[in-house]
MARTORKOL-714756 format. One line per 3 residues: number of its first residue (from 1); their letters; for each residue x, z, y of N, C-alpha, C. Coordinates in steps of 0.02 Angstrom, whole numbers, plus 50000, padded with zeros to 5 digits. Atoms other than C-alpha are relative to their C-alpha. Layout:
BEGIN
NUM) a) X,Z,Y,X,Z,Y,X,Z,Y | ...
This chain:
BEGIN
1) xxx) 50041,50000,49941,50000,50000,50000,50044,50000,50063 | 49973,49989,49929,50130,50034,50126,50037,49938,50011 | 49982,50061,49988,50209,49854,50112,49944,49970,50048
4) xxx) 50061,50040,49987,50032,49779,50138,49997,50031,50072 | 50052,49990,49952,49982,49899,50298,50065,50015,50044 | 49979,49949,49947,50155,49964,50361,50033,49924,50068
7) xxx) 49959,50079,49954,50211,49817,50546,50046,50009,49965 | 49967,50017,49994,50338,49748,50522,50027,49980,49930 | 49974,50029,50064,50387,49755,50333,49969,49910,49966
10) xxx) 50000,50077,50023,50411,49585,50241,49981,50006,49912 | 50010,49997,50086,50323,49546,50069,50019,49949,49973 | 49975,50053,50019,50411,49443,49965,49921,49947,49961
13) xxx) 50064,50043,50012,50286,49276,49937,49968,50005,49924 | 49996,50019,50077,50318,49272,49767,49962,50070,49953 | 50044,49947,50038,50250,49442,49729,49945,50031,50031
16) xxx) 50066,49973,49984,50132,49470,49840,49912,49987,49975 | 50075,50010,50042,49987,49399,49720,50011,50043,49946 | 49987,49959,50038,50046,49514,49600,49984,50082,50018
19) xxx) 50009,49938,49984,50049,49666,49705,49943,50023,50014 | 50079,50019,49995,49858,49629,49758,50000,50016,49956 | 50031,49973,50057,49835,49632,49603,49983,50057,49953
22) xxx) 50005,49925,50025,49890,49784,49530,49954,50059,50049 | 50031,49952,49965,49815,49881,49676,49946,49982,49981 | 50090,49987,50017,49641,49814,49655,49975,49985,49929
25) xxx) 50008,49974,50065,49659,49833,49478,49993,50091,49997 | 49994,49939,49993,49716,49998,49506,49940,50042,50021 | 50071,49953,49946,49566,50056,49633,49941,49978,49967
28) xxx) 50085,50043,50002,49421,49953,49557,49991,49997,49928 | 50026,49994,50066,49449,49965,49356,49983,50050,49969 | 49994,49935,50014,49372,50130,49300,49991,50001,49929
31) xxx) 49994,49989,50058,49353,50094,49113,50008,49908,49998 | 50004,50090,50020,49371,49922,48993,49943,49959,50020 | 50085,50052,50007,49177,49872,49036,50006,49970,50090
34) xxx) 49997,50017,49888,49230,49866,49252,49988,49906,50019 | 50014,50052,49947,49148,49735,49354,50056,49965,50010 | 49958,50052,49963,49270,49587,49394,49991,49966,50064
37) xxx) 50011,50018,49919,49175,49551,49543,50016,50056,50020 | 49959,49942,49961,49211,49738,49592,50071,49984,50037 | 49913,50027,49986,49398,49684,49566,50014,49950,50059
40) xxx) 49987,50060,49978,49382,49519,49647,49983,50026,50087 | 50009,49981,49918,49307,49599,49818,50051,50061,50010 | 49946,49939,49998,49421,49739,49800,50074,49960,50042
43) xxx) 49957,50055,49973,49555,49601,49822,50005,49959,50053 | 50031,50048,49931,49486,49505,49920,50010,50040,50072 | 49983,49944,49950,49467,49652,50056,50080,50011,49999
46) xxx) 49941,49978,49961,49633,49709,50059,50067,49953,50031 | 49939,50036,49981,49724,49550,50071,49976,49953,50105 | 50019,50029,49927,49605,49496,50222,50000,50057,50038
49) xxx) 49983,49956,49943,49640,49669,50306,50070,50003,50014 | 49929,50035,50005,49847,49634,50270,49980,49940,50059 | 50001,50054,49941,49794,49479,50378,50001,50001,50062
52) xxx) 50028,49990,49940,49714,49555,50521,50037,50053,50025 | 49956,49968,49963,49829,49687,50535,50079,49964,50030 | 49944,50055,49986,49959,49570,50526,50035,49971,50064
55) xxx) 50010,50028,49943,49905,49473,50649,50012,50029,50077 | 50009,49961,49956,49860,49598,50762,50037,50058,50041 | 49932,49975,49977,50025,49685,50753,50019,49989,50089
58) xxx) 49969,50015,49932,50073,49598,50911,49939,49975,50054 | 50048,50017,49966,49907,49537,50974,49922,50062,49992 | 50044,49934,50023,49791,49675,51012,49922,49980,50049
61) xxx) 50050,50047,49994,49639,49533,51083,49991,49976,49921 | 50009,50000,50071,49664,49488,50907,49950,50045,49947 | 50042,49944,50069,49617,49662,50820,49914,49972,50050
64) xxx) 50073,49991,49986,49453,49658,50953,49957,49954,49970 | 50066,50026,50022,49382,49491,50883,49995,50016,49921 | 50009,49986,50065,49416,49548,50706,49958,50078,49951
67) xxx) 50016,49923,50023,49348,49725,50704,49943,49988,49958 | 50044,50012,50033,49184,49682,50623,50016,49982,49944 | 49970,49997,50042,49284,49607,50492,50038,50072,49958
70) xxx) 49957,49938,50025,49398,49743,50465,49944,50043,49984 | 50065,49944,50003,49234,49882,50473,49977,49974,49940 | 49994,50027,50083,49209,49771,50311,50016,50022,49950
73) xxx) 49950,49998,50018,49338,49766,50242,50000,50082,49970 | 49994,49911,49997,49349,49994,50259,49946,49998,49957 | 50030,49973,50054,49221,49998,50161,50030,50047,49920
76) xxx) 49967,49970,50040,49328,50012,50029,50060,50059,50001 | 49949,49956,49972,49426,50167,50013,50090,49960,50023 | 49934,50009,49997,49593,50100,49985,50027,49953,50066
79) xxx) 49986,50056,49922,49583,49967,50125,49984,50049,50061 | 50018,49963,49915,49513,50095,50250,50080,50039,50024 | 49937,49954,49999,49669,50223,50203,50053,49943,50026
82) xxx) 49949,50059,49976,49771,50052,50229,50003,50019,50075 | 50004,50001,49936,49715,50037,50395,50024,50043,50040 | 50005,49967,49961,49715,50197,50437,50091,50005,50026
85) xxx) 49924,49989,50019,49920,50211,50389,50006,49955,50052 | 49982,50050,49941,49943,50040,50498,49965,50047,50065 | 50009,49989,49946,49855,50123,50647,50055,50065,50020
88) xxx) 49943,49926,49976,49975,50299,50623,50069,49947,50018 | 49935,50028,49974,50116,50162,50625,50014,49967,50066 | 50022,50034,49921,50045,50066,50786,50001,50061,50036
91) xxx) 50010,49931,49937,50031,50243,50869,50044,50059,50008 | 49960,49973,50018,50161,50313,50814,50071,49983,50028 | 49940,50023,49989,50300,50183,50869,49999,50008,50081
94) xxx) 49982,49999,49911,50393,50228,51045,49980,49946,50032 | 49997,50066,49962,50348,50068,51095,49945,49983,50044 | 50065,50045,49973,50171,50046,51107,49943,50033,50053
97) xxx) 50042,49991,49937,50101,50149,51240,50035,49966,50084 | 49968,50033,49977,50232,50054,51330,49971,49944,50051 | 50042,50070,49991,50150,49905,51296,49947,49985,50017
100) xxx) 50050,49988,50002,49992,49925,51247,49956,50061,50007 | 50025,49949,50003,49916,50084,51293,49924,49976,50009 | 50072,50022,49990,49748,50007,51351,49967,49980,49936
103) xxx) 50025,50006,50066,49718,49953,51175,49987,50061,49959 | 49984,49931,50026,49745,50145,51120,49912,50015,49938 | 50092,49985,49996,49523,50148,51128,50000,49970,49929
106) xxx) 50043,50029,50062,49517,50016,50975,50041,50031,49938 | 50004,49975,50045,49623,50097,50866,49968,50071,49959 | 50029,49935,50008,49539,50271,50880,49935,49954,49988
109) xxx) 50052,50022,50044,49379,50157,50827,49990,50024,49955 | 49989,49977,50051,49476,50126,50682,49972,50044,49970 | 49988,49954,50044,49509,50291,50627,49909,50024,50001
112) xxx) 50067,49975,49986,49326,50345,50693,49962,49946,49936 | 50040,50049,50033,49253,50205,50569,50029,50026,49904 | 49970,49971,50069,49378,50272,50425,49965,50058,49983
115) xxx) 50017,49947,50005,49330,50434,50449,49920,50004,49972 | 50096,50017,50031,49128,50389,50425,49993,49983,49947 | 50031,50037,50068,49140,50286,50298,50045,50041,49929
118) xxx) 49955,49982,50058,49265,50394,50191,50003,50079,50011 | 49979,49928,49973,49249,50595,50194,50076,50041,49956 | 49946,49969,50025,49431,50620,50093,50035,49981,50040
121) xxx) 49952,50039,49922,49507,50523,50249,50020,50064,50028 | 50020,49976,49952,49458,50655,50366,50071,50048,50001 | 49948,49942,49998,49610,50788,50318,50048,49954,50028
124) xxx) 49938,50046,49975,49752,50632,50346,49973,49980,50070 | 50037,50016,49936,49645,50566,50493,50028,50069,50076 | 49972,49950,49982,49658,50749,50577,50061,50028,50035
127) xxx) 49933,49992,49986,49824,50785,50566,50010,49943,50032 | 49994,50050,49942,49864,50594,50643,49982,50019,50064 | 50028,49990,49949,49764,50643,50775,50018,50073,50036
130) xxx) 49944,49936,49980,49864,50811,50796,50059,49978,50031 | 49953,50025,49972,49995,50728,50800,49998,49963,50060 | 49992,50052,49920,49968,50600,50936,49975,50050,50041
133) xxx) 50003,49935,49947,49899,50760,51048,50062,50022,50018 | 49962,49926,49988,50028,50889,51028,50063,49920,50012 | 49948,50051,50009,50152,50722,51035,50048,49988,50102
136) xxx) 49948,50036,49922,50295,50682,51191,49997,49952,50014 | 50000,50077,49973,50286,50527,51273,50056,50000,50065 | 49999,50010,49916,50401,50513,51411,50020,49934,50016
139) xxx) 49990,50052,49979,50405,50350,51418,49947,49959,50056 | 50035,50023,49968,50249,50349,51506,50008,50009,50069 | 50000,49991,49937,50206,50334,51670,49978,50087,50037
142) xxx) 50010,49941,49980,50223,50512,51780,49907,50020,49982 | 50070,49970,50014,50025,50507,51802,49971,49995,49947 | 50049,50006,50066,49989,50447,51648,49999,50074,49948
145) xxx) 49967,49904,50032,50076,50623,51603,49952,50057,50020 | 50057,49953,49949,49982,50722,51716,49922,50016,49974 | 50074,49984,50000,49805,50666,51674,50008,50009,49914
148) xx) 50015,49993,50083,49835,50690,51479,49997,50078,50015 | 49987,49919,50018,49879,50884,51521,49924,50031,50027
């Protein structure tokens, strides 16, 4: 999972139909009789949220027209927890209140959409959200300092 959701890592081409695979084997087969369409949307979802985070890495007009997608997508646990991991890494890196702080709103969606649709989220969710509070920034701007306190 953390290849698939974490920026920046690189999946090799050659195994990334493989690694799909095992995960939504993994999440979606609960005995020998399991649904193959289970599997198949299981798959399906996480490689089109891999996309959109992907994408959206650097373009954050991107995540907004895809959110409906993605809110999809979360349905499933393992893709929501995906997400949620890519948003601790988007919020997490010195960089991006930098950049993007105005985007800050859609990833707390996110987690707000994880959190609904998944109540074992809510403890990892939490803490994230501790963290980015109690968290230093001084890269921001003086007032932007000010009005957080």
């Amino acid at each position: 999972m953390q290849a698939f959701f974490k920026p920046g890592s690189a999946i090799n081409p050659d195994h990334k139909d493989k690694y799909l695979y095992v995960m939504a084997n993994a999440v979606s087969m609960l005995d020998s009789s399991s649904d193959d369409e289970e599997f198949q949307h299981t798959r399906k979802a996480v490689e089109t949220a891999h996309v959109i985070c992907t994408r959206a890495s650097g373009s954050h007009a991107e995540l907004q027209v895809e959110i409906p997608t993605l809110f999809e997508c979360m349905k499933i646990p393992v893709v929501s927890m995906g997400v949620v991991r890519w948003v601790e890494h988007m919020l997490t890196d010195s960089t991006f209140f930098e950049e993007a702080a105005e985007s800050s709103s859609l990833f707390l969606v996110l987690l707000d959409e994880a959190a609904s649709c998944h109540a074992l989220h809510h403890a990892h969710i939490l803490e994230l959200l501790k963290k980015l509070i109690e968290g230093s920034y001084p890269t921001l701007e003086v007032s932007v300092q000010v009005s957080q306190i």
